[in-house]
N, CA and C atoms as an extended XYZ file, in Angstrom:
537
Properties=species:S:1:pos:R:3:atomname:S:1:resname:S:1:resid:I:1 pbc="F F F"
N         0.848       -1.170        0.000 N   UNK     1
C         0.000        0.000        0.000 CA  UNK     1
C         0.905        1.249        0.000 C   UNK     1
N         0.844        2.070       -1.175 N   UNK     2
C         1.730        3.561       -0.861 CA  UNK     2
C         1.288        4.236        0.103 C   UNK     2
N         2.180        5.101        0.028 N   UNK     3
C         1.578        6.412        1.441 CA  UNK     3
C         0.293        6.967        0.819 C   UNK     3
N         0.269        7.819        1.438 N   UNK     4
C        -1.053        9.106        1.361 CA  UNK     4
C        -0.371       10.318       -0.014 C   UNK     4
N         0.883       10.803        0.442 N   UNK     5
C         1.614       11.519       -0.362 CA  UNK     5
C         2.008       10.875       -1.773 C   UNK     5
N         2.222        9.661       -1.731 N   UNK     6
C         2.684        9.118       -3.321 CA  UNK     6
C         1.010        8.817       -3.832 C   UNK     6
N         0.287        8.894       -3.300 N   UNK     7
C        -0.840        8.568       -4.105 CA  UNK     7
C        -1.556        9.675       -4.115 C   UNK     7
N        -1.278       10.966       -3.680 N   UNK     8
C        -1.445       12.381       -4.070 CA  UNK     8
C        -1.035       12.559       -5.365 C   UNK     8
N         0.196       12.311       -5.461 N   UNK     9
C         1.209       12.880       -6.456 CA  UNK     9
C         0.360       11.955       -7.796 C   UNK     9
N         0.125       10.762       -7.861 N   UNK    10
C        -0.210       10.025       -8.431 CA  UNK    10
C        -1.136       10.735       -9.576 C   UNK    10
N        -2.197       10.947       -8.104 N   UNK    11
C        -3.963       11.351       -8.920 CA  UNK    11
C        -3.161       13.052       -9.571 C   UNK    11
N        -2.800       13.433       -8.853 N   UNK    12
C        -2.381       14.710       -9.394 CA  UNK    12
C        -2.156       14.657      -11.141 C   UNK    12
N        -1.298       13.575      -11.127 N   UNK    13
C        -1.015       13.339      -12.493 CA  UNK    13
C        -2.178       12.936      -13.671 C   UNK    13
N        -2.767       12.220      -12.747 N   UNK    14
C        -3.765       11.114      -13.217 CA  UNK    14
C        -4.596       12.455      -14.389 C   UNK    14
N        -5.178       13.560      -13.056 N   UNK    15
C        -6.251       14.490      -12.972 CA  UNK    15
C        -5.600       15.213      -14.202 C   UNK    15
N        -4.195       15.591      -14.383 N   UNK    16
C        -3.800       16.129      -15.760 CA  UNK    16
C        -3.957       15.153      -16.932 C   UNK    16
N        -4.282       13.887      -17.195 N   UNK    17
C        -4.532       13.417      -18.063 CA  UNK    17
C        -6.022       13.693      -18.439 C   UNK    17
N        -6.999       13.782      -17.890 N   UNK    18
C        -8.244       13.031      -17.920 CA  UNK    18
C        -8.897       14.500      -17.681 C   UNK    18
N        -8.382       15.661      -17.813 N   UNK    19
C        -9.123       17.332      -17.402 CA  UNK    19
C       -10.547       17.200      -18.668 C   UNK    19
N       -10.338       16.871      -19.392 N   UNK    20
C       -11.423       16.840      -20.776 CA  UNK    20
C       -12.832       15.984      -20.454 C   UNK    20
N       -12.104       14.756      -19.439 N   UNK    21
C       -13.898       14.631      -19.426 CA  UNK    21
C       -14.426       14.375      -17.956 C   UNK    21
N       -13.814       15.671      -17.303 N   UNK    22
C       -14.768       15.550      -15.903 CA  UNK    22
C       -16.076       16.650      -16.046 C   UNK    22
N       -16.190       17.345      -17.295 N   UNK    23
C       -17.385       17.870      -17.335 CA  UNK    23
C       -18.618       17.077      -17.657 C   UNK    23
N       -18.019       15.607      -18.619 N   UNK    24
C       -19.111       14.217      -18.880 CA  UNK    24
C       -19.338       13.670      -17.272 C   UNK    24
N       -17.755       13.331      -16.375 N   UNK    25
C       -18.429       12.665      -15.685 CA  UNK    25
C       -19.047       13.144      -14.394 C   UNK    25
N       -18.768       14.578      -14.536 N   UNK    26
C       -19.952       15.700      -13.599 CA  UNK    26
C       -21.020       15.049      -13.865 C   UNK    26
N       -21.468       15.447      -15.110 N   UNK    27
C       -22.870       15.134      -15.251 CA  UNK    27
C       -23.448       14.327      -14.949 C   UNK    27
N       -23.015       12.624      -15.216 N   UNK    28
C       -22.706       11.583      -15.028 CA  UNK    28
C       -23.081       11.332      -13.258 C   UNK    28
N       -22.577       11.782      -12.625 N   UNK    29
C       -22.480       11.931      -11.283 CA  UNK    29
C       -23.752       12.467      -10.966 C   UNK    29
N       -23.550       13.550      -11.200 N   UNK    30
C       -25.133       14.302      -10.942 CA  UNK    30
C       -26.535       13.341      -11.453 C   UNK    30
N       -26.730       12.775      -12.201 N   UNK    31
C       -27.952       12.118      -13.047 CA  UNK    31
C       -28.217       10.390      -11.903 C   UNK    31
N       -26.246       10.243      -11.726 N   UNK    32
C       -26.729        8.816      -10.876 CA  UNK    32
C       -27.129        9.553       -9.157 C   UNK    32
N       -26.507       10.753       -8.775 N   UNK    33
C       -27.049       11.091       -7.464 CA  UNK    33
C       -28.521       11.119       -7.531 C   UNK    33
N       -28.811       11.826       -8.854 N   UNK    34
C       -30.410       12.167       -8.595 CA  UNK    34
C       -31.706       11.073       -9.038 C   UNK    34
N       -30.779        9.632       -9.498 N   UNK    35
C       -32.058        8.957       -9.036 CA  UNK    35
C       -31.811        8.149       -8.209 C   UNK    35
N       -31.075        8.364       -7.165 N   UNK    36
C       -30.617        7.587       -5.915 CA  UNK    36
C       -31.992        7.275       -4.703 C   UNK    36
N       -32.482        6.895       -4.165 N   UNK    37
C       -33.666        6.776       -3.553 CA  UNK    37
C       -33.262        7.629       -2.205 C   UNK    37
N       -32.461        7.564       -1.073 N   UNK    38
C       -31.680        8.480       -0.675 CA  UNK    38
C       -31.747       10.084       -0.829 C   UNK    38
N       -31.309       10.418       -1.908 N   UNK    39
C       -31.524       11.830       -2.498 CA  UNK    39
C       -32.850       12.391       -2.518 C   UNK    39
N       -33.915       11.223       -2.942 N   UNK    40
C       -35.144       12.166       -3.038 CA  UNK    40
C       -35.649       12.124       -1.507 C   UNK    40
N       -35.707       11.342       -1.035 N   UNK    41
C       -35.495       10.871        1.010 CA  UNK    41
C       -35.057       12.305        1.263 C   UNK    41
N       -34.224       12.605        0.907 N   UNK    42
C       -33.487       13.914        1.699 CA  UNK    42
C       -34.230       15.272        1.882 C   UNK    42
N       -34.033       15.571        2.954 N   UNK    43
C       -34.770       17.063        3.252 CA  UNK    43
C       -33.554       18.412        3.780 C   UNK    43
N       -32.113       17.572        4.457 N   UNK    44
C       -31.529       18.458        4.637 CA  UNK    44
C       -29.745       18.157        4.146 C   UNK    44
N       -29.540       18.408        2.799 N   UNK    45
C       -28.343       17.819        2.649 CA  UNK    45
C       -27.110       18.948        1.995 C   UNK    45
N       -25.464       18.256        2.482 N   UNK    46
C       -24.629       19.285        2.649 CA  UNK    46
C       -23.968       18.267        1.242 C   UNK    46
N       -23.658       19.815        0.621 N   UNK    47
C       -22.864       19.623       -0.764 CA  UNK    47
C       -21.803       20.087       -0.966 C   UNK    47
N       -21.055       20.745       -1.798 N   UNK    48
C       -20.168       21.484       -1.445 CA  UNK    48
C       -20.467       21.753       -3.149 C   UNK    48
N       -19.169       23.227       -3.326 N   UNK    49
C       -18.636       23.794       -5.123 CA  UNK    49
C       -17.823       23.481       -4.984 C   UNK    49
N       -17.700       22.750       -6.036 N   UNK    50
C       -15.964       22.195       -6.388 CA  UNK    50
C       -15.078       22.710       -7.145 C   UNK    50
N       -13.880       22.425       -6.306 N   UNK    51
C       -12.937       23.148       -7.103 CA  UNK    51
C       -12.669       22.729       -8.677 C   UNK    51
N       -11.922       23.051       -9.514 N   UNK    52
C       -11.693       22.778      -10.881 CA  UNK    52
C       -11.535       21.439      -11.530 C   UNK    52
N       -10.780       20.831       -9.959 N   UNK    53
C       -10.182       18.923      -10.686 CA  UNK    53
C       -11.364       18.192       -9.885 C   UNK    53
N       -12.276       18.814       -9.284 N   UNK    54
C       -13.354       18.043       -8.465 CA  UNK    54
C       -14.581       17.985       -8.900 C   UNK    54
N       -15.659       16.717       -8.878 N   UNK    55
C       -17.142       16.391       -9.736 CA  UNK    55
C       -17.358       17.677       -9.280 C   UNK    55
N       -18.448       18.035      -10.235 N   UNK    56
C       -19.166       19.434      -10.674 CA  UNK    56
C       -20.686       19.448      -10.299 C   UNK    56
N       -21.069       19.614       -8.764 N   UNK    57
C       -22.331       19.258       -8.538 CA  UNK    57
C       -23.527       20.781       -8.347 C   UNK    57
N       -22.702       21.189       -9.591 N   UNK    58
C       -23.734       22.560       -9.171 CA  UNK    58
C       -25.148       22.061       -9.608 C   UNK    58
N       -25.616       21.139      -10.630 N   UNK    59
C       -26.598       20.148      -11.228 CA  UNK    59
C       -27.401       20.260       -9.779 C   UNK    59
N       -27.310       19.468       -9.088 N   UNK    60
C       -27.560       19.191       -7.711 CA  UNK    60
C       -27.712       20.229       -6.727 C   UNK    60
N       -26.729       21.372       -6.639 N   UNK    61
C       -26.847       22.679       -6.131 CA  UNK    61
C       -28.628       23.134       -6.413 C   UNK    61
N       -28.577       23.273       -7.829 N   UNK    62
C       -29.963       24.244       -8.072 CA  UNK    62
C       -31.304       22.844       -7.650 C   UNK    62
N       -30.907       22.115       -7.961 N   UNK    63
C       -31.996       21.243       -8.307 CA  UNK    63
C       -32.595       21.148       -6.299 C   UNK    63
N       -31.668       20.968       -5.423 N   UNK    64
C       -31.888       21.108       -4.461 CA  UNK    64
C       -32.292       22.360       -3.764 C   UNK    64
N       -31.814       22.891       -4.334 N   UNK    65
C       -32.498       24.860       -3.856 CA  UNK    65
C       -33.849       24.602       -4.574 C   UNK    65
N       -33.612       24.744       -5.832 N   UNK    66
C       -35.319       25.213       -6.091 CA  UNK    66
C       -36.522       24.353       -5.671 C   UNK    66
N       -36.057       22.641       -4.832 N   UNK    67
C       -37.219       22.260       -4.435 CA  UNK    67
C       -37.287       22.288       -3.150 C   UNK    67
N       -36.550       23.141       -3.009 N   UNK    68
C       -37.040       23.660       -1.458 CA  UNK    68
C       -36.421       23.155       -0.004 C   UNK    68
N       -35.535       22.289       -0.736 N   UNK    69
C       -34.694       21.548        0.744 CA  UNK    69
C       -33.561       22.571        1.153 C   UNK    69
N       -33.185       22.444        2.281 N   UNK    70
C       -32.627       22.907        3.224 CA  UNK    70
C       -31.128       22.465        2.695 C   UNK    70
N       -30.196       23.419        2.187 N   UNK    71
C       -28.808       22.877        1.100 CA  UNK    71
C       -27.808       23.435        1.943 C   UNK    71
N       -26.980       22.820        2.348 N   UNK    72
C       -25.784       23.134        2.971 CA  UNK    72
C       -24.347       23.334        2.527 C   UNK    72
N       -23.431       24.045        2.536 N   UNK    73
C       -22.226       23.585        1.903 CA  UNK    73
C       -21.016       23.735        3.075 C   UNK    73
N       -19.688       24.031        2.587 N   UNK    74
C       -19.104       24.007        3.645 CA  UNK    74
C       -17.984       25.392        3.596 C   UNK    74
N       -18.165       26.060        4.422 N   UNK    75
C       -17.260       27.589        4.439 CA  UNK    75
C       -15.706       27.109        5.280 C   UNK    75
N       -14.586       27.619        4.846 N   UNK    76
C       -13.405       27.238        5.418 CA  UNK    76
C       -13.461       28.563        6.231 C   UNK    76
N       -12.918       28.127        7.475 N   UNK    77
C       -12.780       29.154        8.452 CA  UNK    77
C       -11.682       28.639        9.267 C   UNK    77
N       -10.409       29.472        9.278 N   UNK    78
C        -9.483       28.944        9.817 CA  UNK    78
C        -8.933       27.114        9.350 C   UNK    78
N        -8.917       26.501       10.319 N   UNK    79
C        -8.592       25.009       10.345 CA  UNK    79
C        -9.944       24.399        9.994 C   UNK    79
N       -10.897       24.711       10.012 N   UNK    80
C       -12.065       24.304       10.526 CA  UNK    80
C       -12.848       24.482        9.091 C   UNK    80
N       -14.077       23.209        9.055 N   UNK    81
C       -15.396       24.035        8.331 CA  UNK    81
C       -16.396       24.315        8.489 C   UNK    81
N       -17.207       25.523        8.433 N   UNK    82
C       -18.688       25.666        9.304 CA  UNK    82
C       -19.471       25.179        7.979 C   UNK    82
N       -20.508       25.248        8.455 N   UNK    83
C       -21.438       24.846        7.475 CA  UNK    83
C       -22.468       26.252        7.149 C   UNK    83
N       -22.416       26.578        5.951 N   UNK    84
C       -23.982       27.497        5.636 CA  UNK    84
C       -24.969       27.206        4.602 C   UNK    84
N       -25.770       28.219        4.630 N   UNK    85
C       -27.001       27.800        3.517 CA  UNK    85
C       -27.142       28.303        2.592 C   UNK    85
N       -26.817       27.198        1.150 N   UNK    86
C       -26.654       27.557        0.052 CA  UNK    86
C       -27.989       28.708        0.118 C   UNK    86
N       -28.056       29.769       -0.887 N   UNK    87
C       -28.882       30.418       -0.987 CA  UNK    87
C       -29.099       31.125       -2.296 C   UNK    87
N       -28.692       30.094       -3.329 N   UNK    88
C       -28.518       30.447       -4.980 CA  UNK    88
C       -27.177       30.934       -5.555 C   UNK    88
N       -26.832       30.808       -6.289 N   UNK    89
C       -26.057       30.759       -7.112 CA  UNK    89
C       -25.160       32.282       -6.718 C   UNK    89
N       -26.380       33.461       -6.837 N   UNK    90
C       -25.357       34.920       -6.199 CA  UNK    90
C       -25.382       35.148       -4.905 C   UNK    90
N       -25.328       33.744       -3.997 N   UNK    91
C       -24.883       34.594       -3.213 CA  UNK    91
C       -23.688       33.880       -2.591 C   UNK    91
N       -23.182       33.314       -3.940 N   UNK    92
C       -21.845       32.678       -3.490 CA  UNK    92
C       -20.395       33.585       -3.554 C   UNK    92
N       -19.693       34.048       -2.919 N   UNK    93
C       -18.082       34.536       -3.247 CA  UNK    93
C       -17.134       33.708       -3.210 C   UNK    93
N       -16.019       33.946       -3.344 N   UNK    94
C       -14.855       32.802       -3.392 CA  UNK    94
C       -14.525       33.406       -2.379 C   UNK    94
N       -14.389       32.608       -1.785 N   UNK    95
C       -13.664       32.311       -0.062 CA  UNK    95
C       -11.689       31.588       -0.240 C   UNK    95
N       -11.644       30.749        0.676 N   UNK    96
C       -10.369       30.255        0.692 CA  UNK    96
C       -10.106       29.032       -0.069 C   UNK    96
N        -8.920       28.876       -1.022 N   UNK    97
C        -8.831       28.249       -1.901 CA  UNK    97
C        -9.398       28.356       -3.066 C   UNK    97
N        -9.748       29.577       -2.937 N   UNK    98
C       -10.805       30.136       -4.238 CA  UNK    98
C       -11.580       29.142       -4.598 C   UNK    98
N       -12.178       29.045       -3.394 N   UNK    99
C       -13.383       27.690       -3.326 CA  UNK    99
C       -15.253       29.175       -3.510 C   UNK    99
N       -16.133       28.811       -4.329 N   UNK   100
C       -17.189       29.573       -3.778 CA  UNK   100
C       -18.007       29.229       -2.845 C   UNK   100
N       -18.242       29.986       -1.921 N   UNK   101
C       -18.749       30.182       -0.669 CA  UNK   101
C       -20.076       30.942       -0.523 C   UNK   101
N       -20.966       30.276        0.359 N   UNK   102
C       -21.827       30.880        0.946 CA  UNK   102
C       -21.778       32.030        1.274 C   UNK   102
N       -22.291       33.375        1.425 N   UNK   103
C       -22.062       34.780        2.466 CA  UNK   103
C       -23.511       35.194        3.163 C   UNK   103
N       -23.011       35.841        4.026 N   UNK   104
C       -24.113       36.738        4.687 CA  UNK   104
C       -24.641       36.367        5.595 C   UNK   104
N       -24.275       34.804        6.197 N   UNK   105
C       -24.957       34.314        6.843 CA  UNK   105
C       -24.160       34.657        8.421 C   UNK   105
N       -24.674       35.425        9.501 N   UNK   106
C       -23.989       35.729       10.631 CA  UNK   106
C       -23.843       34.584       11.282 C   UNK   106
N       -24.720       33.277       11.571 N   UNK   107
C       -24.690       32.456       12.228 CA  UNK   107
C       -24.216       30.907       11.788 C   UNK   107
N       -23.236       30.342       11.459 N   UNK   108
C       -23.404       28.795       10.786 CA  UNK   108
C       -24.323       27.610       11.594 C   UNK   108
N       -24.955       27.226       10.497 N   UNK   109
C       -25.478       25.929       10.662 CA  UNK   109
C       -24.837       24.725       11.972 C   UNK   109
N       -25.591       24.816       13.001 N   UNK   110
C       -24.874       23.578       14.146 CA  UNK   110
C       -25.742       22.499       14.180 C   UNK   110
N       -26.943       22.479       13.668 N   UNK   111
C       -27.800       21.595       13.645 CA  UNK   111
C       -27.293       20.347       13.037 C   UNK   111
N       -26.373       19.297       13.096 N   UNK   112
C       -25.737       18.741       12.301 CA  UNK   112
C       -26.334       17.242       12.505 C   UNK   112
N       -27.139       16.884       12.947 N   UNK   113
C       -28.791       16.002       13.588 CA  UNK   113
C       -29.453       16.214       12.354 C   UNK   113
N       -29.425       17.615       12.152 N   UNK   114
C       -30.727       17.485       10.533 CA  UNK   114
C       -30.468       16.784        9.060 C   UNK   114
N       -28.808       16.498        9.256 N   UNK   115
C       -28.343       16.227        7.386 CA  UNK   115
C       -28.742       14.976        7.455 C   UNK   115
N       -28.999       14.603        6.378 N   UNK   116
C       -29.630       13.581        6.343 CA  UNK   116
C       -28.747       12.656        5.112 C   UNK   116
N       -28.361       13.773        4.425 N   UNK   117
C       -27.174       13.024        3.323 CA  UNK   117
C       -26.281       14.015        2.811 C   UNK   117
N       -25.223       13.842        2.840 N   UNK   118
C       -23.794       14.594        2.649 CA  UNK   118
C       -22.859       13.694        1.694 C   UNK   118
N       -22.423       14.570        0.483 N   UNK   119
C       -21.858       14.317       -0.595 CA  UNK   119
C       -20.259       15.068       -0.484 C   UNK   119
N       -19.341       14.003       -0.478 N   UNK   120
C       -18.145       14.171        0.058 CA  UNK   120
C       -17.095       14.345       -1.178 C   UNK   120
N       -16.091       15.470       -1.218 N   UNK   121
C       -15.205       14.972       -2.342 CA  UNK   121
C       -14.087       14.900       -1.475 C   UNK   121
N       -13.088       14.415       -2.432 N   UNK   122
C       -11.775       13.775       -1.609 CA  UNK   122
C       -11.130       13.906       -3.188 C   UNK   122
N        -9.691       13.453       -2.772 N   UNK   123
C        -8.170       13.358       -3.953 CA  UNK   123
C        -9.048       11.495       -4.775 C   UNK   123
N        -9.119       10.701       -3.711 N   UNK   124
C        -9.393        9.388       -4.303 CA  UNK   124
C       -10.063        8.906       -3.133 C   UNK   124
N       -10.976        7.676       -3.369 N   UNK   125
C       -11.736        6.514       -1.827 CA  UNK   125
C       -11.957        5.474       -2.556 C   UNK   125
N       -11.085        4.737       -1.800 N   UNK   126
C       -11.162        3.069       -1.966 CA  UNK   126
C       -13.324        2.291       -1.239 C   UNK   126
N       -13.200        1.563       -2.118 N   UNK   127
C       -14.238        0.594       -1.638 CA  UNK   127
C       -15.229        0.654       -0.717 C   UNK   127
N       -14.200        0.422        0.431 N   UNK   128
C       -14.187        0.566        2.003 CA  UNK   128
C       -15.155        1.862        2.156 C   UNK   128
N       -14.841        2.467        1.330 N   UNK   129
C       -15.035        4.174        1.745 CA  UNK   129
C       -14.073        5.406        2.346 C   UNK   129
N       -12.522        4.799        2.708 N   UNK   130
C       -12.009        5.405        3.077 CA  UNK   130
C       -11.395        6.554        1.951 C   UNK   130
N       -10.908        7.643        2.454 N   UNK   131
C       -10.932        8.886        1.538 CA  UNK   131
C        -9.340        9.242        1.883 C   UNK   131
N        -9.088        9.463        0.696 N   UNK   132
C        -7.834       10.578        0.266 CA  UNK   132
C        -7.862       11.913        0.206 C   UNK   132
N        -7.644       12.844        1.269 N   UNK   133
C        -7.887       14.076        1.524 CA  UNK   133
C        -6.867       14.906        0.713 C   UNK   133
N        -6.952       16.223        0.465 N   UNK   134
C        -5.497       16.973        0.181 CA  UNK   134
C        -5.315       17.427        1.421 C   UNK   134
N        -4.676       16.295        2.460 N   UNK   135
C        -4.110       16.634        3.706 CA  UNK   135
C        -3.690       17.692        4.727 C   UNK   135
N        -5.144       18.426        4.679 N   UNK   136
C        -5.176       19.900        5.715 CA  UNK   136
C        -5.992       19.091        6.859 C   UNK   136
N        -7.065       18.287        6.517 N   UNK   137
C        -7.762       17.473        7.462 CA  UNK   137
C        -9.107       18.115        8.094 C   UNK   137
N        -9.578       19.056        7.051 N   UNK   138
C       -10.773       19.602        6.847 CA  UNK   138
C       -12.057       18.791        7.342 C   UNK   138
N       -12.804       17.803        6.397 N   UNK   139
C       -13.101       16.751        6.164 CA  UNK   139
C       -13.208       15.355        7.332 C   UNK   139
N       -12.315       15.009        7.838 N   UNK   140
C       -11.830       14.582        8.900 CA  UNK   140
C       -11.900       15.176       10.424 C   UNK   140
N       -12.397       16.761       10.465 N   UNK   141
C       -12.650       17.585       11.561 CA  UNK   141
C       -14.347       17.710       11.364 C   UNK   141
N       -14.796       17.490       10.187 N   UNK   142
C       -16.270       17.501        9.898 CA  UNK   142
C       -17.107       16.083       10.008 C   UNK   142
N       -16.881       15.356        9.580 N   UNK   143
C       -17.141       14.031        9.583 CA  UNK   143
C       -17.487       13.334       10.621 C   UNK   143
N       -16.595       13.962       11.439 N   UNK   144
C       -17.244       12.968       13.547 CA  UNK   144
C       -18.648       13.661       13.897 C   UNK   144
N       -19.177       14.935       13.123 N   UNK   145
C       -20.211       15.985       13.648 CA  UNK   145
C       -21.205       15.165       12.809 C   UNK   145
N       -21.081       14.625       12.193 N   UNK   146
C       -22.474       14.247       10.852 CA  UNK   146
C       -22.622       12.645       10.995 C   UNK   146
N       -22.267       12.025       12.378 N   UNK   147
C       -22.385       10.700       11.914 CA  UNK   147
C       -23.796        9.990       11.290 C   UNK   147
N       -24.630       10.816       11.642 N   UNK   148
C       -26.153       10.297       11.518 CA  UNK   148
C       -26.180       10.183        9.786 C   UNK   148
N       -25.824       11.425        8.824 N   UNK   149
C       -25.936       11.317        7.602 CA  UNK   149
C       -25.256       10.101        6.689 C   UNK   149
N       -25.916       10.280        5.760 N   UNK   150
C       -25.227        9.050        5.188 CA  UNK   150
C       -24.319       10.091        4.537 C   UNK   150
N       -23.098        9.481        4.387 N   UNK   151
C       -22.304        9.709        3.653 CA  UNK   151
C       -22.170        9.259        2.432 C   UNK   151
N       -21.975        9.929        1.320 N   UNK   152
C       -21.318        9.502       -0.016 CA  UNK   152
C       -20.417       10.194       -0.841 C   UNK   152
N       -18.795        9.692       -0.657 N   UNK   153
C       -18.282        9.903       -1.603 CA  UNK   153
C       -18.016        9.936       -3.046 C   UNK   153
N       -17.896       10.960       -4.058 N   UNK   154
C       -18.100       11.238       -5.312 CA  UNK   154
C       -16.788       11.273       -5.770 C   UNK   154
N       -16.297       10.658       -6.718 N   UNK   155
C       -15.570       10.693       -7.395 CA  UNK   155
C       -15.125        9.926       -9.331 C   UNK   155
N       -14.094       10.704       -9.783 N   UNK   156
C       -14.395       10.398      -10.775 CA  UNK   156
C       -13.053        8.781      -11.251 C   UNK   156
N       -13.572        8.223      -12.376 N   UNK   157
C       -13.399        6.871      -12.026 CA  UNK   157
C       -11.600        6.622      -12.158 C   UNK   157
N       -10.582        7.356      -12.199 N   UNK   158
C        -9.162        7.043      -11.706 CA  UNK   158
C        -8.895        7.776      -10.499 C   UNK   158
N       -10.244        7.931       -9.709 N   UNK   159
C       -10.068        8.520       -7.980 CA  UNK   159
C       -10.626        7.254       -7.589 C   UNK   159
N       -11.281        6.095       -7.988 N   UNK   160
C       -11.564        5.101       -7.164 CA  UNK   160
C       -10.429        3.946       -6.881 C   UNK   160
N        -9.946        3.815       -6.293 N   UNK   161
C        -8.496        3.073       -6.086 CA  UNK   161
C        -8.750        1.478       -5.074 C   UNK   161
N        -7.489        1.179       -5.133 N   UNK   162
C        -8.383       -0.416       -4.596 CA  UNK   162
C        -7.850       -0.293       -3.056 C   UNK   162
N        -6.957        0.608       -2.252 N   UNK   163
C        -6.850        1.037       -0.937 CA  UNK   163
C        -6.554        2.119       -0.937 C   UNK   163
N        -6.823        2.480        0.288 N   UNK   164
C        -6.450        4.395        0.982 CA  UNK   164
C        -5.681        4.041        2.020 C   UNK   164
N        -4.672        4.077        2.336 N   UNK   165
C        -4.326        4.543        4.186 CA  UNK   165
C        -4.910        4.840        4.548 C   UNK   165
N        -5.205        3.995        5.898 N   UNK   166
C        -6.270        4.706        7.041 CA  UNK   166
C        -5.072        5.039        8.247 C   UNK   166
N        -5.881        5.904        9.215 N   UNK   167
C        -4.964        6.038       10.158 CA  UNK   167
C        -6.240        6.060       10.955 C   UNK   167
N        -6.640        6.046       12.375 N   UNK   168
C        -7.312        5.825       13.291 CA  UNK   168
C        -8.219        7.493       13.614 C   UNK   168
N        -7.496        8.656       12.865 N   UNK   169
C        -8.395        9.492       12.714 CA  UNK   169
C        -9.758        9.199       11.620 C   UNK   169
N        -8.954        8.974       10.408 N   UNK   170
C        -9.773        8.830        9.329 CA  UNK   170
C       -11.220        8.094        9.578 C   UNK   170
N       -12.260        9.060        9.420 N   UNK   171
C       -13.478        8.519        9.261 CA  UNK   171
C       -14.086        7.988        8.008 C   UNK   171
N       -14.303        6.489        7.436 N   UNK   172
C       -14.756        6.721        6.398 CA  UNK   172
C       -16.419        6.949        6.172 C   UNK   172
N       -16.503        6.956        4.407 N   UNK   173
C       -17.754        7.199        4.234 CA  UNK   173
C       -18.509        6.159        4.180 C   UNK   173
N       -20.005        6.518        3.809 N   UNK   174
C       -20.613        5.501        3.883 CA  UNK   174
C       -20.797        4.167        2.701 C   UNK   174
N       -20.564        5.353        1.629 N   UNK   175
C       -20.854        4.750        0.604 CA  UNK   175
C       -19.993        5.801       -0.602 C   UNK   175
N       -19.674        4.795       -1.942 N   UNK   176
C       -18.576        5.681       -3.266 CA  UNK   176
C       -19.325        5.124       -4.095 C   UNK   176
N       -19.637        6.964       -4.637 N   UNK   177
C       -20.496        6.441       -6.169 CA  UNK   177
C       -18.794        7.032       -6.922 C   UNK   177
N       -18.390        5.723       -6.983 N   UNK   178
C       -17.745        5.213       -8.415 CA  UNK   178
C       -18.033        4.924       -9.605 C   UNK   178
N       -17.061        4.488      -10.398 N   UNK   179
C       -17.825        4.261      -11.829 CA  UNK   179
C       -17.426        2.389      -11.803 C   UNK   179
C-alpha cells in the first residue's frame, strides 16, 4: 500500500490526463445522485462547489435549492469548516482556496442532527469508503459531527483506487459512487 503523499502525487497526475472529461463525468455523477432513492429521502443535505479537478455538482446545487430543501455547503474558516445555507447561485463569493462560498450568513449551521445526506469529495476513496484528503484534514474535523448522515463519496473513475491509508483518525464514508 503507498503512502497518502505518493498517491497524491499520483492522482495529481492522473487528474492532468483526464481534465477533458470531468465535465461528462460531472454530469454523469449528478444524473446517478439524482435517481438515488436516498436523495429524493433527503430534506436536509450538505454539498459542497468544487474546485476545478473536483465532480461538478452545481446540477444538484440548483436542483436542491429550487425544491425547497434545506442545502448546505461548507465555508473554510481557519482550520475548521462551518457549514452554511446555500442560498442560490449569487450569493456565493470565493472564499479560501478560491473555493465559492456561501455569504451573509452571521450564524453557521450547528444543527448537524438534521443532514440527512452529505456528498463528500476527496483526492481518491477506496471501496471501504475510506478517503484521500489533500491533507489539511478539513473533512476529517467535519465528519465525527455528521455521523447520523449518510455519507457519499463522489468521485471520478481514476479517484476510485483499490486502498487508501487509514490512520485511526480517518473517518470513512458511507458509501462511493464510483464508476
Amino acid at each position: 500500500m503507498e503512502d497518502k503523499a505518493t498517491l497524491r502525487k499520483e492522482i495529481r497526475r492522473l487528474k492532468g490526463l483526464h481534465q477533458e472529461s470531468f465535465p461528462c463525468w460531472s454530469t454523469d455523477i449528478c444524473q446517478r445522485v439524482g435517481q438515488m432513492a436516498r436523495w429524493h429521502q433527503a430534506r436536509t443535505v450538505l454539498l459542497y462547489h468544487a474546485l476545478p479537478d473536483e465532480p461538478d455538482l452545481q446540477a444538484l446545487l440548483d436542483e436542491a435549492f429550487l425544491s425547497g430543501r434545506q442545502v448546505l455547503l461548507p465555508v473554510v474558516v481557519g482550520d475548521d469548516l462551518v457549514l452554511r445555507h446555500y442560498e442560490g447561485r449569487e450569493s456565493l463569493r470565493e472564499g479560501a482556496f478560491h473555493i465559492l462560498e456561501p455569504q451573509g450568513e452571521d450564524f453557521p449551521f450547528e444543527q448537524y442532527h438534521q443532514i440527512d445526506l452529505a456528498l463528500i469529495p476527496g483526492m481518491a476513496f477506496d471501496r471501504e469508503g475510506h478517503r484521500l484528503g489533500r491533507g489539511r484534514g478539513y473533512y476529517d474535523r467535519l465528519l465525527p459531527r455528521i455521523p447520523q448522515a449518510h455519507t457519499l463519496g463522489v468521485c471520478f473513475p481514476f479517484q476510485l483506487l483499490d486502498a487508501i491509508p487509514s490512520e485511526p483518525h480517518d473517518i470513512p464514508v458511507c458509501e462511493v459512487l464510483g464508476f
